[in-house]
C-alpha positions in Angstrom: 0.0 0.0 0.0 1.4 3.7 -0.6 1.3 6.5 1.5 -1.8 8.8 1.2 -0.8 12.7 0.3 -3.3 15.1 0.0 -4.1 16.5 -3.8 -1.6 19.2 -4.1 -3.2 21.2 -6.5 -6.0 21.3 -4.9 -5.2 23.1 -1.5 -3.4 25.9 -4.4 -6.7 26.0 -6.0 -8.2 26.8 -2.6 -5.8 29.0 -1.1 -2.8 28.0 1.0 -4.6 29.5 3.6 -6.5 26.3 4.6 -4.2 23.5 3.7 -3.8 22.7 7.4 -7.7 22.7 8.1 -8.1 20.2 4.2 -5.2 17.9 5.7 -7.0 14.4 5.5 -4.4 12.6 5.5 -4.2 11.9 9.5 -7.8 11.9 9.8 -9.4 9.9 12.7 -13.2 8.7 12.0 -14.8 8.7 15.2 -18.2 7.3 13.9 -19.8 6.6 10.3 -23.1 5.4 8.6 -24.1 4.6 5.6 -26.4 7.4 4.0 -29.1 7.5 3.4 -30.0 3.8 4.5 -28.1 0.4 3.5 -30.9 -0.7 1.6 -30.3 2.8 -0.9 -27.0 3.8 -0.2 -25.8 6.5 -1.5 -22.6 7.9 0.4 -21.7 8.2 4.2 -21.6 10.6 6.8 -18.8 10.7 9.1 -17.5 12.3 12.4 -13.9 12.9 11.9 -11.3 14.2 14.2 -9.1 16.1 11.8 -6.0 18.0 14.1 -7.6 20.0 16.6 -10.9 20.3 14.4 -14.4 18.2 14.3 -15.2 17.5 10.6 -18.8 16.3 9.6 -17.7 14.4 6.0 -20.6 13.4 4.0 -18.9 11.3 1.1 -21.2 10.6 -1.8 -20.7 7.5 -4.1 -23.9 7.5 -6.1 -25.5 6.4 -10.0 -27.5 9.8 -9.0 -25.7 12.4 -7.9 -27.6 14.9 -8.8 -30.8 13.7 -7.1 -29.4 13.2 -3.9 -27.8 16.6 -3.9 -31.4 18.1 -4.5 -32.8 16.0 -1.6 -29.8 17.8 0.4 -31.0 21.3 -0.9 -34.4 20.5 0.2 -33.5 19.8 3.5 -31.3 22.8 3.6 -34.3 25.0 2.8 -36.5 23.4 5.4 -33.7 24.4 7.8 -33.1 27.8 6.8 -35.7 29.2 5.6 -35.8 33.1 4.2 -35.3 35.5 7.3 -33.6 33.3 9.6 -30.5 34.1 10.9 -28.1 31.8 8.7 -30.1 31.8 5.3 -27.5 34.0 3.9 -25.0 31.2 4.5 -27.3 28.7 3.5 -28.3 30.3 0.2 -24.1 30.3 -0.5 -23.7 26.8 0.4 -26.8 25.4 -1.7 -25.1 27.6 -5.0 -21.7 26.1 -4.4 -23.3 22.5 -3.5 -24.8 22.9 -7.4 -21.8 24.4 -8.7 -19.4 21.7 -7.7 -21.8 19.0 -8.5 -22.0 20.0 -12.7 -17.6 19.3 -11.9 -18.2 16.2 -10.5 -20.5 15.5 -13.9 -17.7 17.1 -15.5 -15.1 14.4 -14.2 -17.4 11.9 -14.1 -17.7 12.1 -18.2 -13.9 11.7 -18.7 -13.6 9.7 -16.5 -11.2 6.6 -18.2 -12.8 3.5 -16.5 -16.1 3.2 -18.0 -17.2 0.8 -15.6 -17.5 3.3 -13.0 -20.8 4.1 -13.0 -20.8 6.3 -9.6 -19.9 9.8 -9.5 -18.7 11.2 -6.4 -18.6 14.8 -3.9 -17.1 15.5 -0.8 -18.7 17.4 1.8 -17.0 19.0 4.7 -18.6 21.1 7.8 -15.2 22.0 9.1 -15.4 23.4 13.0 -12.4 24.5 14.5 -11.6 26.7 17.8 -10.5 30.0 15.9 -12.7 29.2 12.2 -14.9 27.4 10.8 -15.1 26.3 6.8 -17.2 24.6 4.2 -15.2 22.5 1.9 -17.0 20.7 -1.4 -14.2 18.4 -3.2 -14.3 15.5 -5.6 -13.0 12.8 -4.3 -11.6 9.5 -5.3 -13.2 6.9 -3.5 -12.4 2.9 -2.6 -14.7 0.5 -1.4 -18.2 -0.3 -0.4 -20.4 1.4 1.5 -19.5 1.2 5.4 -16.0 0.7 4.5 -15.6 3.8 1.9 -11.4 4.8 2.1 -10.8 7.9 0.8 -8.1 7.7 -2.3 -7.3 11.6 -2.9 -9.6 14.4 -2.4 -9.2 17.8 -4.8 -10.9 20.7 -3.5 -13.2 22.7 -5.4 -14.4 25.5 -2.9 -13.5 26.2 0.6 -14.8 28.7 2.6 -15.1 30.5 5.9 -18.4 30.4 7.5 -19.8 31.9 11.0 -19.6 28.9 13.3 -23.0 28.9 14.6 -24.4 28.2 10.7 -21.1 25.3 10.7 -22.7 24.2 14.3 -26.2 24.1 13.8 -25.6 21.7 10.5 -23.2 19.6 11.5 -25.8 18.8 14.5 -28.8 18.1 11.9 -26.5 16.0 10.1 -25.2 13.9 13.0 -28.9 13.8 13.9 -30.4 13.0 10.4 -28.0 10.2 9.8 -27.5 8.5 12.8 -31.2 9.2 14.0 -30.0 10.8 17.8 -32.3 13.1 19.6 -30.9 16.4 20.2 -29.2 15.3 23.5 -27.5 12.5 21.9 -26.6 14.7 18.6 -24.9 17.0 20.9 -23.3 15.0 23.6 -21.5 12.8 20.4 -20.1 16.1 18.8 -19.2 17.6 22.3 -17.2 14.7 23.1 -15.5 14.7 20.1 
């Protein structure tokens, strides 16, 4: 097996900035699922202790990318809705969501091995104790749902967000996919 380095290019792309924070390569997964059930997968959310940040990853591996990525904008609305104090940052997130998904279509119709038949998108809600960030990447996946290793990653868009908006979805996430209550949703992020 060969050592894992992160996608050069892509943390230039990006801005040096962040390279720390889009590190992956030491990345400790604290918890996973497989999204949004085993009997449809579709991708998996994890809990990943990344440095001294909290990462919620949602990896998608799907025949219908676009599809499930409009299922996460619906849910993104319903959360945020117009007038509520993080729909500005919502509203950014669901443009750059569609943005980076017509890439992945991009990559996915060049793509050599014409037997892949999954395209794929990386989702990060990056918390950290002086920022928090967004980062959307296509990834290179291995694996089947459960066990999903991640190859190389190449950022597409990384941002800074206020840390309540980065909060507040990480815990509907956590909660969504691994069906906690609120207690449990918070207790799991908290200790990690």
């Amino acid at each position: 097996m060969t050592a894992l380095t992160p996608f050069a290019s892509g943390a230039q792309e990006t801005g040096s900035r962040y390279a720390e924070q889009l590190d992956w390569t030491q990345d400790q997964i604290v918890k996973r699922v497989v999204v949004p059930s085993t009997d449809q997968p579709q991708g998996e959310v994890r809990l990943i202790r990344r440095h001294d940040l909290l990462v919620v990853q949602t990896l998608l591996s799907s025949r219908i990318l676009k599809r499930v990525v409009a299922a996460i904008d619906a849910k993104e609305r319903r959360s945020w809705p117009e007038a509520r104090e993080g729909d500005v940052a919502s509203s950014r997130y669901r443009e750059e969501l569609f943005r980076t998904t017509e890439k992945a279509w991009e990559v996915f119709r060049q793509r050599g091995n014409r037997d892949e038949t999954r395209q794929t998108l990386a989702i990060e809600f990056i918390l950290g104790p002086e920022k928090s960030l967004i980062a959307l990447s296509l990834p290179q996946i291995a694996g089947e749902y459960g066990y999903l290793r991640l190859i190389d990653k190449r950022p597409v868009k990384v941002w800074r967000v206020s840390g309540d908006y980065v909060r507040e979805n990480a815990l509907e996430i956590i909660k969504d996919s691994f069906h906690l209550d609120d207690a449990d949703a918070k207790e799991l992020l908290k200790l990690h």
